[in-house]
C-alpha positions as CSV (number, residue, x, y, z in Angstrom):
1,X,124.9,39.5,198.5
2,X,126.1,36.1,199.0
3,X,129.8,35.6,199.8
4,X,132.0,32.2,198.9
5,X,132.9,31.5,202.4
6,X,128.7,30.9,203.7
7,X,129.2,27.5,204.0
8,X,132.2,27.4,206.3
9,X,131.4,30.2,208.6
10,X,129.2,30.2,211.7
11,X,126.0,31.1,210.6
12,X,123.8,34.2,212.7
13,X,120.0,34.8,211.8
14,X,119.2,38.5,213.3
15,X,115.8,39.5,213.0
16,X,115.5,43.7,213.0
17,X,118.6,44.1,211.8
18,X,118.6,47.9,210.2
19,X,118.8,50.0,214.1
20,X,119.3,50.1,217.4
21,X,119.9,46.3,219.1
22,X,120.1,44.4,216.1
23,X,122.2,46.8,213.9
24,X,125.0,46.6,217.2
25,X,124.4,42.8,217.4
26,X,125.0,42.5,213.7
27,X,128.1,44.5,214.2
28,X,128.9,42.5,216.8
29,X,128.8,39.4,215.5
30,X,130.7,40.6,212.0
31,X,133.4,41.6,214.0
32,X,133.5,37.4,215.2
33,X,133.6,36.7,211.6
34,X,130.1,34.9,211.5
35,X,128.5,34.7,208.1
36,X,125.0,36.8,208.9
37,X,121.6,36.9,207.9
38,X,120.0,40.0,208.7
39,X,115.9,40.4,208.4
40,X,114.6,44.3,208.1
41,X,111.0,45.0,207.2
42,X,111.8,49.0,205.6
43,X,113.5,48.4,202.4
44,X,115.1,51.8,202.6
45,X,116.5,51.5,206.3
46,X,118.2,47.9,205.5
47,X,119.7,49.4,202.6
48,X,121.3,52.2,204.4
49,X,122.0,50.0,207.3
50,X,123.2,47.3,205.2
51,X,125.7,49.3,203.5
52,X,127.0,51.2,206.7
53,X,127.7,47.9,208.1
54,X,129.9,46.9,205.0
55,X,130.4,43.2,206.1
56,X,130.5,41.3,202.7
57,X,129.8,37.8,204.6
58,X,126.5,38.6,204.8
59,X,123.1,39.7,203.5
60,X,119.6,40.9,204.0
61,X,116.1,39.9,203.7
62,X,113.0,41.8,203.5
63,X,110.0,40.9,205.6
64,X,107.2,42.2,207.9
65,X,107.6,39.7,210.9
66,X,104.3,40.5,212.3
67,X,102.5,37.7,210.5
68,X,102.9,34.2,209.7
69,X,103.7,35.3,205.9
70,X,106.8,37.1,207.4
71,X,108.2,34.5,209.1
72,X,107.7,31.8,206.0
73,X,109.9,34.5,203.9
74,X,112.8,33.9,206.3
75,X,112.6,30.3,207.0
76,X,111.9,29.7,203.5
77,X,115.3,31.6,202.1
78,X,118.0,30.9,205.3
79,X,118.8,27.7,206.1
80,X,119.0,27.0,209.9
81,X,121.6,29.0,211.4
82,X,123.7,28.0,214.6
83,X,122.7,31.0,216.4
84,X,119.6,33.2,216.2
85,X,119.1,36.5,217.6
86,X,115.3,37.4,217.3
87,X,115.1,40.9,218.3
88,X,112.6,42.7,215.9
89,X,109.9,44.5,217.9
90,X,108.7,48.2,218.3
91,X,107.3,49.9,221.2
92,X,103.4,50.9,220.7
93,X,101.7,53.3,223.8
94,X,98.3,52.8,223.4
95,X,95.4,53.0,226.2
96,X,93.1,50.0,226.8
97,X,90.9,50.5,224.0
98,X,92.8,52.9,222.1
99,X,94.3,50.7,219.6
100,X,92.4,48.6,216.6
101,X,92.3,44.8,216.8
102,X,94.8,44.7,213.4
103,X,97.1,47.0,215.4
104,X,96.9,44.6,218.7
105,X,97.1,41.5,216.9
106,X,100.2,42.6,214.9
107,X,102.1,44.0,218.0
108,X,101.5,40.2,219.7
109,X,102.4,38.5,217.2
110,X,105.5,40.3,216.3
111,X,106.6,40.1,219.7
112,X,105.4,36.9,221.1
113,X,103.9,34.6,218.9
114,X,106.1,35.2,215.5
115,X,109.1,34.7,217.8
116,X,107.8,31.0,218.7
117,X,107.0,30.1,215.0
118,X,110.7,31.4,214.0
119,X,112.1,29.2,216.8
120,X,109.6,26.1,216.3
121,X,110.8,25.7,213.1
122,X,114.2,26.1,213.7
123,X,115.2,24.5,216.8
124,X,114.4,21.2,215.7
125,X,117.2,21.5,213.2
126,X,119.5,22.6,216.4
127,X,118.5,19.6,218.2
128,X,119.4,17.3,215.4
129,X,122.7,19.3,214.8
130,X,123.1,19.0,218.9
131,X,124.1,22.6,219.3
132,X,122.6,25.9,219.6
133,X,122.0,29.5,220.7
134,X,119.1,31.6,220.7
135,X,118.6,35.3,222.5
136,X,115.2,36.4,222.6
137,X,115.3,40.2,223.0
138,X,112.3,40.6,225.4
139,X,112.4,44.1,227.5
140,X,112.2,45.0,231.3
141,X,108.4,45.4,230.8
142,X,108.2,41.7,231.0
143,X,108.6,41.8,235.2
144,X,106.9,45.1,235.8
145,X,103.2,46.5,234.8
146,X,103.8,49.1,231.8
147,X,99.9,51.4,232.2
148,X,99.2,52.0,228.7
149,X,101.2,50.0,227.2
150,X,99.2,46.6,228.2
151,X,99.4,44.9,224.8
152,X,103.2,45.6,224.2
153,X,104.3,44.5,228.4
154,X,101.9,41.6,228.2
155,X,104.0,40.4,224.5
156,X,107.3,40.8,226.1
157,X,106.3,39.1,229.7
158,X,104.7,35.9,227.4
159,X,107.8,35.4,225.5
160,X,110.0,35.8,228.6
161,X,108.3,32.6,229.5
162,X,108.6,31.0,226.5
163,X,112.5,31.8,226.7
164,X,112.6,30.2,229.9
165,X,110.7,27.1,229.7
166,X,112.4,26.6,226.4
167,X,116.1,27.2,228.1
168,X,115.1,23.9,230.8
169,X,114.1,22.0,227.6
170,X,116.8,22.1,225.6
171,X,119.6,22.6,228.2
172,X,120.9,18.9,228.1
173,X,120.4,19.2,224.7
174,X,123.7,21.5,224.6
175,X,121.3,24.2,223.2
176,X,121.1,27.7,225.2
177,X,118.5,30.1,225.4
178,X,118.7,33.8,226.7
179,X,116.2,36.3,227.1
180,X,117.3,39.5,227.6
181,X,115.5,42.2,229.4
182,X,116.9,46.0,228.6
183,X,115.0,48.7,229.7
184,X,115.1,52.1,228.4
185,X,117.9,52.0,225.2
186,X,119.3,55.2,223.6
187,X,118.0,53.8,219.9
188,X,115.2,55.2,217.7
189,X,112.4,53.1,219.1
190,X,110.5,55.5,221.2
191,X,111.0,58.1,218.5
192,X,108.9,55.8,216.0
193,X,106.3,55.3,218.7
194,X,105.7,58.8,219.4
195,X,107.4,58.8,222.6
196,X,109.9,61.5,222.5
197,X,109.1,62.9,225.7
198,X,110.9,60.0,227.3
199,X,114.6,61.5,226.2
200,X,113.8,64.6,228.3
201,X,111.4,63.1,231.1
202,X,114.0,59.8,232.2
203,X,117.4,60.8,233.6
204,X,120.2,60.0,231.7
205,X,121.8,57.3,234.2
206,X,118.2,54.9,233.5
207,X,119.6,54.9,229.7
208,X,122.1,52.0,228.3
209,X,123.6,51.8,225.0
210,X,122.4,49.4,222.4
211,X,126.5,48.5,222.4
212,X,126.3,47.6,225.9
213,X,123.0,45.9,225.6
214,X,125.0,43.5,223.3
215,X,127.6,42.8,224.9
216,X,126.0,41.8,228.5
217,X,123.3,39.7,226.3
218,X,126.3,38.2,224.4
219,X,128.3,37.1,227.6
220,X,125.3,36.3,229.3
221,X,124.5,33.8,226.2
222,X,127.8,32.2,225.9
223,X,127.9,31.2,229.5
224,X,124.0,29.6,228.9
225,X,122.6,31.7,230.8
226,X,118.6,31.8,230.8
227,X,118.0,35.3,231.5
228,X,119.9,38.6,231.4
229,X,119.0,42.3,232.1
230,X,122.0,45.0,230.8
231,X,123.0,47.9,232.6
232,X,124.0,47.9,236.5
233,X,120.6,50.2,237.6
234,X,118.2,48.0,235.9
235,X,119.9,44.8,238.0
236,X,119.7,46.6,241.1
237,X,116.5,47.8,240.4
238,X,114.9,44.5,239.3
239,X,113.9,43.0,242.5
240,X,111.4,46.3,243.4
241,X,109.8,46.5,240.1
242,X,106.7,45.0,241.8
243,X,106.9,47.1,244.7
244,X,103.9,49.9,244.5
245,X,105.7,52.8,245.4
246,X,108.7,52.0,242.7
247,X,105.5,51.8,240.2
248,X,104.7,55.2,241.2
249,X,108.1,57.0,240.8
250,X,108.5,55.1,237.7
251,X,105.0,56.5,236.3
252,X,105.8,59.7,237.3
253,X,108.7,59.8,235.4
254,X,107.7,58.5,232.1
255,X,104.1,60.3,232.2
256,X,103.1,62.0,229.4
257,X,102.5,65.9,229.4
258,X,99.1,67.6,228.3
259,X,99.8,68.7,225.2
């Protein structure tokens, strides 16, 4: 659907728009009156997630962002937007060794290196428009080990760098760019990856919304700020993650049971 009033709105690009962070960002945003253009790879969810947001200045897009095709399907049908929010990513467990090299190279791509093509070709449009925004949603894995999840914590600590050399290069450019880093989010992700165990084994107080994970990423974005991590524990926490024993009470707590 493509509504009359496109061309004089603020334009949003949200990548992963059918759950969790990017369905509360798109609701977000609708409520700010930007025109958005949401990205979902499952035709069924962005259906049902398109019509439960009921925004009519908007509309979706179909494509699997974990290759180069993906990304050409969205730059190739939304012109460049003033803001972009690329937060499309799953969470994948997987031993060293345990998962293929198409399953490896897809997870990196579609969190690391299909985020930088997105932005390459956009930004350049920014720079010659001389404004911006752009919030990478990386995760709390990018600043502490994740065991056995090595190819996912390595994807998210790359493009935590990317975020923030690119935030020093286009700062005087009057471009911002945030990464946010929210750790464990009461959405559907973990479900998908087969990690259910997590809503019983982590205490309730280590868990933000996907609401509140908006709205700190949001603030944190309009005040060009480079880096952000929602909820009050994870910001107190933050400095230790490194710290051997806080690697071993967090292991303990998200360890798997024999089944």
């Amino acid at each position: 659907m493509i509504n009359d009033l496109e061309g004089e709105q603020p334009k949003a690009l949200i990548t992963g728009f059918s759950s969790g962070i990017g369905f509360a960002y798109a609701q977000h945003l609708a409520k700010q009156g930007w025109y958005l253009e949401l990205v979902s790879k499952d035709p069924t969810r962005a259906q049902k997630a398109y019509e439960q947001l009921a925004y009519p200045h908007s509309r979706y897009h179909l494509a699997d962002l974990s290759n180069i095709g993906g990304i050409k399907t969205v730059t190739e049908k939304v012109d460049s937007p003033e803001l972009i929010i690329a937060n499309a990513g799953i969470t994948k467990f997987g031993e060293v060794g345990g998962l293929k090299e198409s399953e490896r190279k897809d997870l990196f791509y579609l969190l690391c290196i299909g985020v930088i093509d997105l932005l390459e070709e956009y930004v350049p449009d920014m720079i010659t428009a001389g404004k911006g925004r752009i919030v990478i949603v990386s995760s709390i894995g990018a600043i502490t080990p994740m065991p056995k999840s090595s190819i996912y914590a390595s994807a998210k600590s790359a493009i935590n760098s990317y975020g923030q050399s690119l935030a020093k290069e286009l700062y005087s450019k009057n471009i911002s760019v945030t990464v946010s880093l929210p750790g464990y989010v009461k959405t559907e992700a973990h479900a998908k990856a087969g990690l259910t165990h997590l809503r019983d084994k982590v205490p309730e107080w280590m868990w933000v919304s996907a609401d509140q994970v908006v709205l700190e990423t949001e603030k944190a974005s309009l005040k060009k700020k480079s880096q952000v991590i929602p909820g009050i524990i994870y910001k107190l926490v933050s400095p230790f993650l490194n710290m051997s024993l806080a690697n071993k009470i967090w292991n303990k707590m998200t360890k798997r049971g024999k089944s």
